[in-house]
C-alpha positions, 0 to 999 in steps of 0.5 A: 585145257586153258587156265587164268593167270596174272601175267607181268610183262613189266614192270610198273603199276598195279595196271601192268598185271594182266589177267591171260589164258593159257596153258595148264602147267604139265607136271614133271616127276618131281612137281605137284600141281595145285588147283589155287582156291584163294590166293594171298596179297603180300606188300613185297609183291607189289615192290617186285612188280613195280621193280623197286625190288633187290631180287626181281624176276625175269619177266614175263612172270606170274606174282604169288607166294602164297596160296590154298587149295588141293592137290590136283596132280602130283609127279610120279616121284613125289611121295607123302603128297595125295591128290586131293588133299586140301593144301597151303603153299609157301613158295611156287615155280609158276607163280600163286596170281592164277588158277592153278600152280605148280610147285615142289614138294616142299612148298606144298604143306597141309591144311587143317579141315577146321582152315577155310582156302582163304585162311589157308592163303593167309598162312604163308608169307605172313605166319612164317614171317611171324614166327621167324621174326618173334622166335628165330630172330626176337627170342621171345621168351614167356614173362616178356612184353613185346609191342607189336607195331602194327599188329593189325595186318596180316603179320602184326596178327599172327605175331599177336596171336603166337606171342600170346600163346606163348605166355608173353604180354602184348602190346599191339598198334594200330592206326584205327579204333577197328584195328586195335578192337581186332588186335584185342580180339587176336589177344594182344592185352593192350591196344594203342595208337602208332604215334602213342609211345608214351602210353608203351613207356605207361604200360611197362611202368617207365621200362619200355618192351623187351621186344619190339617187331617193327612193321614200318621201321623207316617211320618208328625205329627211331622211337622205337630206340628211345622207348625199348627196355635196357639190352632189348631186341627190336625185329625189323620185319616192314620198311618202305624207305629211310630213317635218320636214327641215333645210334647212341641209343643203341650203345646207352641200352646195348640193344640189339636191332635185327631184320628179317627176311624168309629167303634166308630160313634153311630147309630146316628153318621152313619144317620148324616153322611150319611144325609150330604152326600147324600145331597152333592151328590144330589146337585153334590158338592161330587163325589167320583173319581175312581183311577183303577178298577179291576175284583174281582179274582184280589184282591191281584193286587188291595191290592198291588197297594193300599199299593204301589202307589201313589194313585188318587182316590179309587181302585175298584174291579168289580164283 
């Protein structure tokens, strides 16, 4: 049986993604196939596909964290996995750009009835990267304020909604009138424009956020420095180049800047995680909102849209 897939063979623009046919991946005893519904656009894959990456894969290769479907097929090993079952991926051995893929057992996490495919592929890069950057590496506590910057996208959503569920006040950017109006829908108490620090300094009465989750760091961190609070945390979670800060800001304030990357959770970082946030989807406080869908051979479109607008939500692809 032949499948579609993206192939890389290398690296460069958008157009160097091919849609091929081949093969079904054979399942071993220790792997489960998944038939893909929609598949999740994440910024790192398209640094990866260009080779402007740290870590790059042999090629040729297939993109893709994240995805939704259901379990086509599971290894005679495998257990507490059903085929059938509506599933989120988080991690993939084939790669998530194609119609069906193949993965281990823990990269395979159920998905709530109430949960649509597109929204299954939503969760993820974006929903761990959220709760690691707010929780793990922000220690966001009720009481506090956090400005979320750029709360729009796929992350700045989902940290939205979890900072709100967990009783800290929120103050989300975004660079359009329809991305702030979505990052009031998400929760977030206040909604202002990237470059308005003064309006955070005016909301917090002069005392700036106690945390900041910072999207595009080598624009804001600076300013990020001058308006945060005495002993704040700033998350760097998006960067796309460098930035000339001043360090004294850090010592004046004792604050403390900390990066986030999901390659460094532990087995038991990726099952706290994601514990949290099935239960956020169980109880309808977390719902991943979907920016723009497009079908799987229009992959480059969806890599150059992510990296170009003003997003709101998460791009999918559709098998």
């Amino acid at each position: 049986m032949e499948v579609k897939s993206i192939v890389v063979n290398e690296f460069g623009a958008p157009e160097v993604m091919r849609l091929v046919e081949r093969q079904i991946p054979e399942v071993s005893p220790d792997q489960v196939l998944v038939k893909i519904e929609a598949i999740g656009v994440n910024p790192v894959e398209c640094y990866i596909r260009s080779g402007k990456y740290a870590a790059l894969p042999a090629l040729p290769y297939t993109p893709g964290t994240d995805g939704a479907g259901y379990v086509h097929a599971t290894g005679s090993n495998v257990q507490g996995i059903k085929t059938g079952q509506r599933v989120y991926l988080y991690g993939s051995l084939s790669g998530t750009y194609a119609e069906y893929s193949l993965c281990a057992p823990t990269q395979v996490y159920p998905l709530p009835e109430r949960i649509s495919y597109p929204q299954g592929a939503a969760l993820g890069v974006p929903y761990f990267t959220a709760w690691r950057a707010l929780f793990h590496k922000g220690k966001a506590t009720a009481g506090e304020t956090v400005l979320v910057h750029g709360a729009s996208g796929g992350v700045g959503t989902a940290v939205v909604q979890m900072a709100r569920a967990a009783g800290l006040t929120v103050i989300g950017s975004a660079g359009t009138d329809a991305g702030r109006d979505l990052v009031l829908a998400q929760g977030a108490h206040f909604a202002i424009n990237h470059s308005d620090t003064a309006k955070v300094l005016e909301l917090t009465s002069g005392n700036g956020p106690d945390l900041i989750i910072e999207m595009l760091a080598n624009v804001n961190l600076q300013s990020d420095l001058q308006i945060i609070a005495k002993q704040g945390r700033i998350v760097v979670v998006g960067n796309r180049g460098q930035i000339e800060i001043d360090p004294r800001l850090m010592m004046s304030k004792e604050i403390s800047v900390n990066g986030v990357t999901l390659t460094a959770s532990s087995a038991l970082d990726l099952k706290t995680m994601h514990s949290a946030i099935q239960a956020g989807m169980e109880m309808s406080v977390l719902n991943p909102i979907i920016d723009k869908s497009f079908s799987l051979e229009q992959a480059p479109e969806a890599h150059t849209y992510i990296m170009e607008a003003n997003s709101a939500g998460k791009v999918v692809l559709i098998p």
